[in-house]
N, C-alpha and C positions, 0 to 999 in steps of 0.2 A: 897457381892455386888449382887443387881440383874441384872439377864441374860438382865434384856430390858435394862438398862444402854449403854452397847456397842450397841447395836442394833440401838438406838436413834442417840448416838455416828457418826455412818456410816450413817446413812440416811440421816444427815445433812453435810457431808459431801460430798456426790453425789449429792445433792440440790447443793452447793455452785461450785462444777466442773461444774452441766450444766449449771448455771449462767454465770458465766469463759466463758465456751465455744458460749452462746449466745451473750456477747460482744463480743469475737474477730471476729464470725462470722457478728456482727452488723458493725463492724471498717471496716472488709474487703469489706463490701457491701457500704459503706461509700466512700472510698478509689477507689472503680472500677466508682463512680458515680463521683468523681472529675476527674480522669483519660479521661470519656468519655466528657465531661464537656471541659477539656482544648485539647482535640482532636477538638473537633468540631468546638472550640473558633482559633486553629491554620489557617494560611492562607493555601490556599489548593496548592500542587505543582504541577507543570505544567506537562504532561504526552505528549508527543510526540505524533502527528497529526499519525492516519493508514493511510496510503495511500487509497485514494479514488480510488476503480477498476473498478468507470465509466468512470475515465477520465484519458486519456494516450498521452504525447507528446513523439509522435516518432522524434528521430533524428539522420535522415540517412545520408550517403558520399553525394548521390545522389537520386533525385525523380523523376522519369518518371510521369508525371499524367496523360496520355493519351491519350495526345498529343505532347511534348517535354519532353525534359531530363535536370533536372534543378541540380544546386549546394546549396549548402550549407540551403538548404529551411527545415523546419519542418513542421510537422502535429499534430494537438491537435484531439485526438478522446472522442467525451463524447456520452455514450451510447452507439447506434447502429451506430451512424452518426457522419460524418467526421464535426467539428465544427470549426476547421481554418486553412488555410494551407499559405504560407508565409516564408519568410527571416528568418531563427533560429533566430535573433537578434530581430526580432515582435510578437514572437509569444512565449507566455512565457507562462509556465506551472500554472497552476493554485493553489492555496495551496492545500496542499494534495494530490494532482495529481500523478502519477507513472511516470517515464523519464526514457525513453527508446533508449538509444544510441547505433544507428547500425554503427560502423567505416568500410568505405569500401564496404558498403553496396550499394544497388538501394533499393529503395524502388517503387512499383509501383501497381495499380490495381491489383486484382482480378482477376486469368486468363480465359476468356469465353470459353468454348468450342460448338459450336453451332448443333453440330450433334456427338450425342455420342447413343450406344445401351447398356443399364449398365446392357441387363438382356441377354446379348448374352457374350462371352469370345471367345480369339482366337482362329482362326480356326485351327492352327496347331495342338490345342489340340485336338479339337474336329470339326469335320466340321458338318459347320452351316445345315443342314438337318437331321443331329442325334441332336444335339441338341435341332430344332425344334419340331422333331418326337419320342426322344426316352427321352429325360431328363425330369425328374416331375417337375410341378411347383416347389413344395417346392425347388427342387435343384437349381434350378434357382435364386429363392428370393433368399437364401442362396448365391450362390454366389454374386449377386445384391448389398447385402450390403457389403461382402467386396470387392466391386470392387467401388462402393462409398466411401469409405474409404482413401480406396488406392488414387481415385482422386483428393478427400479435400488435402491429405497430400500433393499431389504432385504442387500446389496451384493452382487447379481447382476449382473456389468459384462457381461458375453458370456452367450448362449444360442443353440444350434444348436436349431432350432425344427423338427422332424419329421412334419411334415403338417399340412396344413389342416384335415382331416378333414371333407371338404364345403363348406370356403367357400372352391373354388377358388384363385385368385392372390390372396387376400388378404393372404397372408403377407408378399409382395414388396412391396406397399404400404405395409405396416405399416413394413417395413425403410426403404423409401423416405424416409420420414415423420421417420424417427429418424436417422436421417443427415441430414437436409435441416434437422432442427431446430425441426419443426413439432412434433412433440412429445415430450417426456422417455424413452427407455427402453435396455433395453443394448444392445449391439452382436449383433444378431440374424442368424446364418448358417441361410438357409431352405432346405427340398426342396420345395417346393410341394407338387404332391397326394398324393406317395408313391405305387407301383407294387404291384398287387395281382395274384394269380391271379384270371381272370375263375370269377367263379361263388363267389369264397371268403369276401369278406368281409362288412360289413354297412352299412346295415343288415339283415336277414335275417327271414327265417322265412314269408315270404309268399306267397300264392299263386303258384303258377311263373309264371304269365302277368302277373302284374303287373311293372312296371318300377319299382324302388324306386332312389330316388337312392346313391347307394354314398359309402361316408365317404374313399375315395381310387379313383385310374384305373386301370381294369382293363384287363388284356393278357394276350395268351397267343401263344405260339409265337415265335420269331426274328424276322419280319419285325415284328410286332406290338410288339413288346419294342422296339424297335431304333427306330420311328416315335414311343412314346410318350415314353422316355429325351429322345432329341433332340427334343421336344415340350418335359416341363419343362425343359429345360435353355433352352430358347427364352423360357421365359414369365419365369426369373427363378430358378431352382432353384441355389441354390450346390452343394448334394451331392443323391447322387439317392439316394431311398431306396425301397430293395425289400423286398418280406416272402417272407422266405425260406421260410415256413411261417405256417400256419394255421388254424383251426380249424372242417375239411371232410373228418374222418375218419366213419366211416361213425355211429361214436356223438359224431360232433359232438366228439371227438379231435384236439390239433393234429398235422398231419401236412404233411410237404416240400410246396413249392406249385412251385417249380421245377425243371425237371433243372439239372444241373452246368451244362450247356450253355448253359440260358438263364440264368442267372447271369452266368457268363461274359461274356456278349455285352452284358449291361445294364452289365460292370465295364469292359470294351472302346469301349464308345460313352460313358461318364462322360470316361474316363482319356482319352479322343481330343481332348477340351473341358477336359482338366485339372480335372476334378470327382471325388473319391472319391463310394463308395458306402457305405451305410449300410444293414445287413441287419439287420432285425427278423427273430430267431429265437428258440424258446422249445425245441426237441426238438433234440436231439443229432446227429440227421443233417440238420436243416434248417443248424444251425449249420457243420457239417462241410464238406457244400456253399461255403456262403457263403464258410468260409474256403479254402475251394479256387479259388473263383473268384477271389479275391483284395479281396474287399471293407476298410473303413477296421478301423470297427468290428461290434460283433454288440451288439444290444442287448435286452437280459431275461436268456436264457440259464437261462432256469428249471429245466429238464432238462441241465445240462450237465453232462458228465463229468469225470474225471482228464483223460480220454486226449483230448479236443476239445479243451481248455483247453491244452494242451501242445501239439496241432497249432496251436492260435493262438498261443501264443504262439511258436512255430517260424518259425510263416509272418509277425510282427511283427501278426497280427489285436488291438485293444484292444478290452476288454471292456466293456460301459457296462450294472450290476446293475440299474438302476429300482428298486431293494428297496421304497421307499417305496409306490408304483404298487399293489404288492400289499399291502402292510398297510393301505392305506387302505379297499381295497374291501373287505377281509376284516372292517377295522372298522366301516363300512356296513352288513356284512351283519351287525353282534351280537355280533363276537368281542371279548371282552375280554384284551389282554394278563395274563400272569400271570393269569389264569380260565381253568381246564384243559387241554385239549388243544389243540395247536398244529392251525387250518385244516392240511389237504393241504397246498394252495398253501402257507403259512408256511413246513412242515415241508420241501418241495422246493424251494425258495429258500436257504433254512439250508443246505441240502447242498450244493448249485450254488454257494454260497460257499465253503464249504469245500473242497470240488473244486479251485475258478477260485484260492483262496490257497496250497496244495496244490503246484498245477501252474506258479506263479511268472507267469503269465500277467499282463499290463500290467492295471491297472485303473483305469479314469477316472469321474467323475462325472458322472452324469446321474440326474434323479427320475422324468420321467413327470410334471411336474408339470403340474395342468388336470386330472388324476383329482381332485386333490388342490387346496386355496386357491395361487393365488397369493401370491405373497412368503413363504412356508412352505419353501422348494423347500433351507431348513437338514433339511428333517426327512430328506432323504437321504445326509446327512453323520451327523448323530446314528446314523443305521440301521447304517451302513456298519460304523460301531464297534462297536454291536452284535451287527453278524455276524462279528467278528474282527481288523477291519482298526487297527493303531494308529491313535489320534489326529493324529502325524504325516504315515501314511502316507494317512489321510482327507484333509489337506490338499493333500498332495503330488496328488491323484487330482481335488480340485477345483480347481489350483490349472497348474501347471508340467506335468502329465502332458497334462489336459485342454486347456491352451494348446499344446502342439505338438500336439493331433490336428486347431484350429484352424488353427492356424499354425505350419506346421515349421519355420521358421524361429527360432522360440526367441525372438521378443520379445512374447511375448502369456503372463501368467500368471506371471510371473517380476518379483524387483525387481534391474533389472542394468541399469548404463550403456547406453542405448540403445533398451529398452524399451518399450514404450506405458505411459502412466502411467495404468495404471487402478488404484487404491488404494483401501484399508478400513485403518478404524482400529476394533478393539472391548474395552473394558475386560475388562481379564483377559489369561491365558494360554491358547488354544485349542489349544494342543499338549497342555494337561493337561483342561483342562476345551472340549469342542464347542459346549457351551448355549452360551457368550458370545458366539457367532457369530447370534442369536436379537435380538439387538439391535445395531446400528451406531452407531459413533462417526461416525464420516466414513468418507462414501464419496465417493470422487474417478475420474470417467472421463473418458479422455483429457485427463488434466492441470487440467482442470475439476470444482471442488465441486460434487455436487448434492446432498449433505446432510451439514450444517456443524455441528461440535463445538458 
């Protein structure tokens, strides 16, 4: 037989396998096109709506909206703004919507703090003239943001921040920061370095020919007043804050730092830029002034009268107590509440309150806090009731009174159609009890959770 016999043999044999194998491969491509055919041909099954995380109906025990303390009411948040608020039974969740059930809860505003320093920390740790004089910027900013932080969590959504007190335009940064989203903290309205009589403030006590850095910008006279105003207003300054007085009486006494006049011209050059003024006063004629010249608020009011407290509130002046400010230092210094007599300072703060509740005068919340820890800045709501004020009308002062001196417009501090959705939820009733405001359920700014039940 010849050798090419088998040879022919095989070759048609591996012809006829790759045949074979080119049909089942042609069947199988066959077979995947009917498959995708009666896929596409089937009706499609239904997949379960994600919840939509623009839109949130809160529903709390209880709603404070900042003004009264209601029952059984819910809130629909879509976006940044509060979209309906209402009887749970009207106000129904939209499809898709996230429901958010707080039992036992308040739900209420955003809490304002209207005089906070976020770039100062306690004095016991440090007193405040080392700090101004011996801590770097950076250490500062650094603690700045966690001490921002700390007050988002503690459900401080807004703070009107009151001077740098030596660390220049850092404040506008800080704000920058938290708006832009670089990092956590509340809606921060700045004055930058605040406005001082040259020669008044401190740090102090040192030889006359030394030059000591000063914890805010000093000016004196009209033209001076007039270049420094429109200076912060320039670096970043939302309100401009002046110190109506202070403490450069001849026994180291606080006493008036401005005439009427240059008041006036600091409220004059604000109001030109659409910026209120913000008057640090502690004596009765520094304050008198201030309200003459037409400033927002006064803030301490240590020495205040009947008869001031009733020109402010004539002239629409709101009052911002610090109470805290002072019991802290006073605790500092050794005094122990309920152990004997009341500090001076204690005892003239007590009176300046009952004066300012007396004379019907508007009163808004602010602590002074940075004397005192961050995320503490409850301990001036707790005070407030201990110098008289209902538990209600404490809220109403951190809450809706505090949000129109931010925002006149009426949507900052309030829960009403419209709104900015800055929210808190805290176990309990704080219309009857204030501690519960010492812990957060949820806090929610601008429509956004940043600490979750």
């Amino acid at each position: 037989m010849s050798p090419r016999r088998p040879l022919a043999r095989r070759a048609g044999l591996v012809a006829l396998l790759l045949v074979a194998l080119l049909l089942v491969a042609l069947l199988l491509v066959a077979l995947l096109l009917v498959a995708l055919l009666l896929v596409a041909a089937a009706p499609a099954v239904a997949q379960p709506a994600a919840p939509d995380s623009s839109q949130l109906l809160l529903r709390p025990a209880r709603l404070f909206d900042g003004d009264s303390l209601r029952t059984g009411y819910a809130v629909l948040v879509r976006g940044g703004r509060i979209a309906q608020v209402g009887p749970a039974g009207q106000v129904a969740a939209p499809r898709g919507a996230r429901v958010l059930d707080l039992p036992n809860a308040t739900l209420l505003p955003g809490l304002i703090d209207l005089h906070s320093h976020v770039l100062l920390h306690a004095y016991n740790e440090t007193p405040w003239d080392d700090q101004v004089l011996r801590e770097p910027l950076g250490e500062r900013v650094a603690r700045a943001v966690v001490h921002v932080r700390r007050t988002l969590d503690a459900g401080f959504t807004t703070l009107r921040d009151l001077g740098t007190e030596g660390a220049g335009d850092a404040d506008v940064g800080l704000k920058r920061a938290i708006e832009k989203g670089v990092i956590p903290g509340p809606r921060l309205v700045v004055a930058n370095r605040a406005i001082v009589m040259r020669g008044s403030y401190a740090p102090s006590g040192y030889a006359p020919e030394v030059s000591v850095p000063q914890g805010a910008e000093e000016a004196a006279g009209l033209e001076e007043l007039s270049r420094v105003a429109r200076d912060q207003i320039r670096r970043g300054a939302d309100v401009v804050k002046v110190y109506a007085d202070y403490r450069w009486g001849p026994d180291g006494e606080a006493r008036p730092a401005f005439t009427l006049a240059e008041l006036q011209r600091v409220v004059e050059i604000a109001a030109s830029s659409g910026r209120p003024v913000v008057a640090h006063a502690v004596t009765a004629e520094g304050m008198r002034r201030a309200t003459l010249a037409g400033v927002q608020t006064i803030e301490h009011g240590d020495d205040g009268t009947v008869e001031v407290f009733r020109l402010m509130r004539e002239r629409g002046t709101v009052f911002v107590p610090t109470v805290a400010a002072g019991d802290a230092v006073s605790r500092y210094r050794g005094w122990v509440p309920g152990q004997g007599a009341e500090p001076a300072r204690i005892a003239a703060k007590r009176a300046s309150m009952r004066a300012a509740l007396e004379s019907g005068v508007t009163i808004a919340n602010g602590s002074d806090v940075g004397v005192f820890p961050h995320g503490e800045n409850w301990r001036e709501l707790e005070l407030l009731a201990t110098h008289g004020m209902p538990p209600a009308q404490v809220l109403r002062a951190a809450t809706s009174i505090a949000g129109r001196v931010v925002r006149p417009d009426g949507t900052l501090g309030v829960v009403k159609a419209g709104a900015v959705a800055d929210l808190v939820a805290v176990d309990g009733d704080p219309t009857r009890d204030l501690a519960v405001l010492r812990r957060m359920r949820l806090v929610m700014q601008g429509g956004r959770i940043v600490v979750a039940p």
